[in-house]
Each structure stands twice: as C-alpha cells, then as structure tokens.
N, C-alpha and C positions, 0 to 999 in steps of 0.2 A: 706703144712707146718704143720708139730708138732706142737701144743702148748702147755703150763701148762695149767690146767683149770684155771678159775679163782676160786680165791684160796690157790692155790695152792704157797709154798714160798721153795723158794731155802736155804739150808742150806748155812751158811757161805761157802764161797769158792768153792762152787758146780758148777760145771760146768764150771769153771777155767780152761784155758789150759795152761800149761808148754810155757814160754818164747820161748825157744824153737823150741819147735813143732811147736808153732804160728808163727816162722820166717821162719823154711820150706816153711809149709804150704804157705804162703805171697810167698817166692820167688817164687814155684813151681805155683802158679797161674799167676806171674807176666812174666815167662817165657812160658806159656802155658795158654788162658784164658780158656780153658777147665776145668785146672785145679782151678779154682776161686769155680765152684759147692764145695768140699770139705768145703771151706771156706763157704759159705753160709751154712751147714751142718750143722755146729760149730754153728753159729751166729741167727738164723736166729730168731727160738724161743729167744733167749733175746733179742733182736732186736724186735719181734713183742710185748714181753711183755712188755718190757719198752715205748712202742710206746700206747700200749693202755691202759698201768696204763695214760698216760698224756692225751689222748683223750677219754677214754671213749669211744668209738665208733670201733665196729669191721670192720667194712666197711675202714672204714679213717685210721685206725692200719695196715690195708692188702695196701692198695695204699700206706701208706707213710714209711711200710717196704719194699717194692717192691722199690720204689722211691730212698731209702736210697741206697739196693743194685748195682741198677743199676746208681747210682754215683759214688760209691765205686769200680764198677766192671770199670769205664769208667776212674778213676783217679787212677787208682792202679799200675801204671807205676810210676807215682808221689810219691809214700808212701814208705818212706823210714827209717829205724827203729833208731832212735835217743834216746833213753833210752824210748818210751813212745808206748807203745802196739798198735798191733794193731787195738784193743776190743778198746782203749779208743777212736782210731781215728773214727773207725766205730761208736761209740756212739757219738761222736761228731756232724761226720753227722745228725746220728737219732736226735738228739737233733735240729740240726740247721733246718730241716725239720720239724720239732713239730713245732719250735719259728714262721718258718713262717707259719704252716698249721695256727696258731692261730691266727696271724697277717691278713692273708689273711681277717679271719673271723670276725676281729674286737671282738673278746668279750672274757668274763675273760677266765684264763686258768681252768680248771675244771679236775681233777684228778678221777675220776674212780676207789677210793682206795678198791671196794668190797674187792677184795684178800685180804683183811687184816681180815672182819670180819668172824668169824668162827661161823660153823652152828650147831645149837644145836644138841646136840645126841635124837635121840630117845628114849623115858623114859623120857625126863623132863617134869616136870609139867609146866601146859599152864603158869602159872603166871611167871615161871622163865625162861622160853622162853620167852616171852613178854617181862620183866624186860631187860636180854640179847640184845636181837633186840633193844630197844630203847636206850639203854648205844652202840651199836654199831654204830649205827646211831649217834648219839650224838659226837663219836670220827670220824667217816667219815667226822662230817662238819666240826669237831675243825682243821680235817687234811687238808682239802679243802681252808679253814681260814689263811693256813699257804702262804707265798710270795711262790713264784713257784719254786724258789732254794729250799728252804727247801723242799716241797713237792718232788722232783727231788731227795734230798739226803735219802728223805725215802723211794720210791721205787728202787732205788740202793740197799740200804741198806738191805728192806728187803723182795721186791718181787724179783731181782735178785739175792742177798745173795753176792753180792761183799763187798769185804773187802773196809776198808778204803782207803788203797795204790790205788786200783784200781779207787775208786770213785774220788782220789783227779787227778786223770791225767786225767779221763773223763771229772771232771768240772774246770780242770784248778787251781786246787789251791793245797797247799801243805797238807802234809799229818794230818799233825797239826791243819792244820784249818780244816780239815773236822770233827775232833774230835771233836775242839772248835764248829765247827756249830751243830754236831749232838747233841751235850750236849747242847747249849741254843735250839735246836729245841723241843727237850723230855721237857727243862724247858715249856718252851711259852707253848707246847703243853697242857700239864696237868694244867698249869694254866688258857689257855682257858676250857678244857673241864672243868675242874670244877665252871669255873665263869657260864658258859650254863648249868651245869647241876642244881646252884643253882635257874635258872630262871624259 
C-alpha cells in the first residue's frame, strides 16, 4: 500500500474523485468483486492516513485499514448511492473501526497529529530550530486536547485536504455546521495554545 509520508498534507480537493467515476467504479466492483481492487486503488492511502492520524500506531493503521476494506468489500452489495459518496461511506467504516479499536482498548483517543508539524530547513539556527520544535509540540498537545470530533475534523481537513461538503457527509452533519465547528475548533484551539504557552 502507498502512503503519504507522514507529513505530508493533501491540498484542498486532492485526490477527489468525480461523482461520477466514483459510481462506475462502485457498480463495476459490485458486479464483478474483482473489480472492487480498483476501488481499493482510489482509497486505500486516505483510508490508511486517516486511520493512522487517529491511532498513531502503523501496526494498528495497517489491520484496521485492511479490516475496513474487507467489510466494505463484504457489504458492497448493500451500498447504494443516495446523494452521499461513496468516500464518505467508506470513511464511515474507517471511522466506526477506530471508535471501536479504541473502545476495545479502554483509553483516551490520542491523535498522531506529526503530519502537521513541519521540519525545519537546513540553515536554521540551533536556537530557532529548538524555539520551532517546542511551539510544535505545544500545538500537537493543544490539538490532542481537543474532544475527538474536532480532532477528526482536523485531519479531514488537513492531512486529507477534503473539502467541507465531503467532511460534512463523512461525519453526518450538514455543511454549515462543519464550518460552525471548524471555526470554534481554530477559536478553542489558539485559545488553548496560548493559555499552555503562557505556562
């Protein structure tokens, strides 16, 4: 399986596929399970990346993307396109698979947000490398800090690089509110980092 590095962030809309195409694709697997690999093709990388922004753990990202697949390859007789993407059903799963990896585990959710923090160029001075690292750190935990929906709506947002429309049908809400949450999310957020950073 591809993956991004970690790191690495999808621009807005990257890696999007045309309505579409995505409906081919879906029926041509659901008449053929042969044809289902194409669809894993598509998916597989956002599907691992969004699995291991939520666990942290590349071990437990690889079984509960595999895991996700082969429910999605096993119910895909079932899925049927009602104004709401395939992508979003599929992250459903992923999603319903995390809530119980973590359940199983009893303990908080914990977010693996590296991919967010960017790594210094070569040529900085030590001090402003150091200064960096600790302000990076400092927002990993204010993001860590955050209820686990919002954490969810920030790697959507910006280790996958999906649009609002797309995140509001993966998490079930309308397109409006994910605007209203992404906006008190960036409030809370900066309001935590900064209450931590004056500590």
């Amino acid at each position: 399986m591809r993956r991004l590095p970690v790191g690495v962030m999808r621009s807005p809309g990257q890696g999007s596929m045309e309505a579409e195409q995505e409906r081919l694709l879906v029926e041509r697997a659901q008449n053929d399970p042969l044809a289902f690999a194409a669809l894993y093709e598509v998916y597989a990388d956002r599907v691992y990346n969004y699995i291991y922004q939520r666990t942290g753990n590349r071990h437990d990202a690889e079984d509960l993307t595999a895991r996700t697949f082969v429910k999605a390859f096993a119910h895909l007789e079932g899925y049927v396109f009602r104004g709401i993407p395939f992508s979003a059903w599929l992250y459903r799963i992923a999603h319903n698979a995390v809530a119980n990896w973590h359940r199983d585990r009893s303990r908080r959710q914990v977010v693996s947000l590296d991919a967010l923090a960017a790594h210094a160029e070569d040529g900085d001075h030590p001090e402003d490398v150091t200064q960096s690292r600790e302000e990076q750190r400092a927002l990993l935990k204010a993001i860590r800090r955050l209820p686990a929906e919002r954490q969810q709506l920030l790697i959507l947002k910006f280790s996958d690089g999906l649009k609002n429309a797309e995140i509001a049908r993966i998490m079930g809400r309308t397109e409006g509110a994910i605007k209203s949450l992404y906006h008190r999310t960036l409030l809370a957020l900066r309001r935590d980092f900064q209450a931590h950073r004056m500590d």
